[in-house]
C-alpha positions as CSV (number, residue, x, y, z in Angstrom):
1,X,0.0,0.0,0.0
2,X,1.7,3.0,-0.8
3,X,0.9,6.6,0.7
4,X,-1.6,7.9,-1.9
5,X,-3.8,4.7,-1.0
6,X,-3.4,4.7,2.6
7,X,-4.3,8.6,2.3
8,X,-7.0,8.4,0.6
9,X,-8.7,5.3,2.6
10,X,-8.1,7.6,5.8
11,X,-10.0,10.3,4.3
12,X,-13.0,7.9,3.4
13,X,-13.1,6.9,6.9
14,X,-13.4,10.6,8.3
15,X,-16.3,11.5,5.6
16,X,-17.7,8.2,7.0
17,X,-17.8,8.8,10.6
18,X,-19.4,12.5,9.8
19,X,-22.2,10.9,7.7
20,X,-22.8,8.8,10.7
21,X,-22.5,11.6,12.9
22,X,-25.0,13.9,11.3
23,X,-27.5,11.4,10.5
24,X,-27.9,10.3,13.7
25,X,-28.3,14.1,14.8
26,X,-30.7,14.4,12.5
27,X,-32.4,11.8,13.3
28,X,-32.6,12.1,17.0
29,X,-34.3,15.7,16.2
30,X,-37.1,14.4,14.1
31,X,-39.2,13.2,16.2
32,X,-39.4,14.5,19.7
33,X,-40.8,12.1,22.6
34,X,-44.4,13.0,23.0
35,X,-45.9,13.0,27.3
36,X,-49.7,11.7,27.7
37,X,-51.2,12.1,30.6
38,X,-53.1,8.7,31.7
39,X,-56.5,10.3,31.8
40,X,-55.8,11.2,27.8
41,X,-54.1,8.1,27.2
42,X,-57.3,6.6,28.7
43,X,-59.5,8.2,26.4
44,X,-57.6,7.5,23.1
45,X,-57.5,3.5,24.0
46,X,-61.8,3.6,24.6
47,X,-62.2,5.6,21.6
48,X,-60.3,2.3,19.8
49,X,-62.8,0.4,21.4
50,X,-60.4,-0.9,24.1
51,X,-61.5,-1.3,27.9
52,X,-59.4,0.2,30.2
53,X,-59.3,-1.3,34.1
54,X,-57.7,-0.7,37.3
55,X,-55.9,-3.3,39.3
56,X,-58.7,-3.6,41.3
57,X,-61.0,-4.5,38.5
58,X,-59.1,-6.4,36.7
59,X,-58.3,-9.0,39.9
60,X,-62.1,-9.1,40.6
61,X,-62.3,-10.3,36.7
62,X,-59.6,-13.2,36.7
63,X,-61.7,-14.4,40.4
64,X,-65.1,-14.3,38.5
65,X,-62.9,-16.4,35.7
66,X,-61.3,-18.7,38.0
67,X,-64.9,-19.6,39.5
68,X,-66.2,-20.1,35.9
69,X,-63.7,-22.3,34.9
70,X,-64.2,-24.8,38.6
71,X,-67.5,-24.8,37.9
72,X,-67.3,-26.0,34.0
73,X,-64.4,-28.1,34.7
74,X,-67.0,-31.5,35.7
75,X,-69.4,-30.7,32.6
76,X,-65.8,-31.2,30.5
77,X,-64.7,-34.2,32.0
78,X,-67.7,-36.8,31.7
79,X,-67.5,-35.7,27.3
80,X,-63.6,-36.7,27.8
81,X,-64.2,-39.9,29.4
82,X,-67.1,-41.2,26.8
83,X,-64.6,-40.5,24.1
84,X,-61.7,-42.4,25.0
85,X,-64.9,-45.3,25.2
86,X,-65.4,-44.6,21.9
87,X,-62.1,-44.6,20.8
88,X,-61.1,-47.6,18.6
89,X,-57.8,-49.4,18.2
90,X,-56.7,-47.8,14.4
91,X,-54.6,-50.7,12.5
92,X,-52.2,-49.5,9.3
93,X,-50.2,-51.2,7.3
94,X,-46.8,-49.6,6.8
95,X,-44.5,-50.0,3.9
96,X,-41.2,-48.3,4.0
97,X,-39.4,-48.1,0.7
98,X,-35.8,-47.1,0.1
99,X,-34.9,-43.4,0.5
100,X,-37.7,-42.9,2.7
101,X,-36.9,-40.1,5.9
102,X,-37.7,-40.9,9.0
103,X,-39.7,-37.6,8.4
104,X,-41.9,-39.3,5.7
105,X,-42.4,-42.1,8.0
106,X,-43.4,-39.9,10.3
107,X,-46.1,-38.2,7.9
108,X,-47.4,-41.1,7.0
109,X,-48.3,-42.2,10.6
110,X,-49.8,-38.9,11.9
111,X,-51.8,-38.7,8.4
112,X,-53.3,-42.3,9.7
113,X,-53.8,-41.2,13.8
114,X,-51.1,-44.2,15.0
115,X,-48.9,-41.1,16.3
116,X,-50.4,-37.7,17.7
117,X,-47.3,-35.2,16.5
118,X,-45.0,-36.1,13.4
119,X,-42.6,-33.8,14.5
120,X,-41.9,-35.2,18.2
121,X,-41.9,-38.5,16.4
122,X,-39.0,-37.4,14.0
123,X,-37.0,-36.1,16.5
124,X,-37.2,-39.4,18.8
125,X,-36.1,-41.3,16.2
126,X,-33.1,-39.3,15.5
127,X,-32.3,-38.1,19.1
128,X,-32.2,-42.2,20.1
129,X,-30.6,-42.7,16.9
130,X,-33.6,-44.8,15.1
131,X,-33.0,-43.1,12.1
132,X,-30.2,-45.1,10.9
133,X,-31.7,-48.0,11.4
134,X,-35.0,-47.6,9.9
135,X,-35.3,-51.1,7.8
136,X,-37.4,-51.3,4.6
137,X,-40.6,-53.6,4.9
138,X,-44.1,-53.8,5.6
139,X,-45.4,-53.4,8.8
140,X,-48.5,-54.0,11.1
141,X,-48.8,-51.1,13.5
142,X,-51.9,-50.1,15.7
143,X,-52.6,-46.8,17.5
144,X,-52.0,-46.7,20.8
145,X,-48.2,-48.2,20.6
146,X,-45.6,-45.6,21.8
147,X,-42.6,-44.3,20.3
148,X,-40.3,-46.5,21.7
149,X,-42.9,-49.6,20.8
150,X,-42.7,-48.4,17.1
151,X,-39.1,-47.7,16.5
152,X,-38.4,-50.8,17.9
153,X,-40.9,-52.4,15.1
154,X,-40.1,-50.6,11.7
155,X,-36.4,-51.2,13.0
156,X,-36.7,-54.7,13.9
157,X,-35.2,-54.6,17.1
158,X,-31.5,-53.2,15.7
């Protein structure tokens, strides 16, 4: 680098740092911070169609909630109960081809209700380290079986 170079890439630098400097001037002047008083602040909000509350009110509304909520929680439980009666044992047949990912495997099984959440299933299968030894095949699985209970199946027992 000779001394025309170094020179002249000093001199950028300085115009640089004033750009910065007199933007952010600039900038901090534009736009001054505005006070509102709460009983203005108040009024914009409701006239947003917002409902403003005191601490007061608002602890008298989550006790009101609360008591709700214990008194609805029986009427949800005797629906739960009847549909786990209800529920039936879901058998699929499972083929596995070559090049499949343990996330199409996992697609395929939450697309036919044998697992809840594709996702979790994927990463059990790679966290225990299932995925490598995924074998190709048909397979007989039901809902109800675990994760552990259907890697051990679709990887016969490796």
């Amino acid at each position: 680098m000779n001394k025309r170079t170094a020179q002249a890439f000093a001199l950028g630098l300085i115009f640089a740092a004033i750009f910065l400097w007199a933007g952010s001037s600039v900038i901090a002047e534009k736009e001054p911070e505005k006070k509102v008083a709460v009983s203005d602040a108040k009024k914009i909000l409701e006239e947003k169609g917002y409902k403003v509350l005191s601490s007061g009110e608002f602890a008298k509304l989550n006790e009101k909630k609360a008591e709700v909520v214990k008194e609805e929680k029986p009427k949800e439980e005797a629906p739960a109960e009847k549909a786990e009666e209800v529920k039936e044992e879901k058998k699929f047949t499972l083929i596995i081809a070559s090049g499949m990912s343990p996330g199409d495997v996992a697609t395929m099984l939450a697309s036919q209700g044998i697992i809840d959440d594709e996702t979790k299933f994927e990463r059990f299968l790679i966290d225990k380290g299932y995925h490598t030894k995924v074998q190709i095949g048909k397979y007989e699985l039901k809902s109800g079986l675990d994760y552990h209970q259907i890697a051990k199946i679709i990887t016969k027992n490796r």
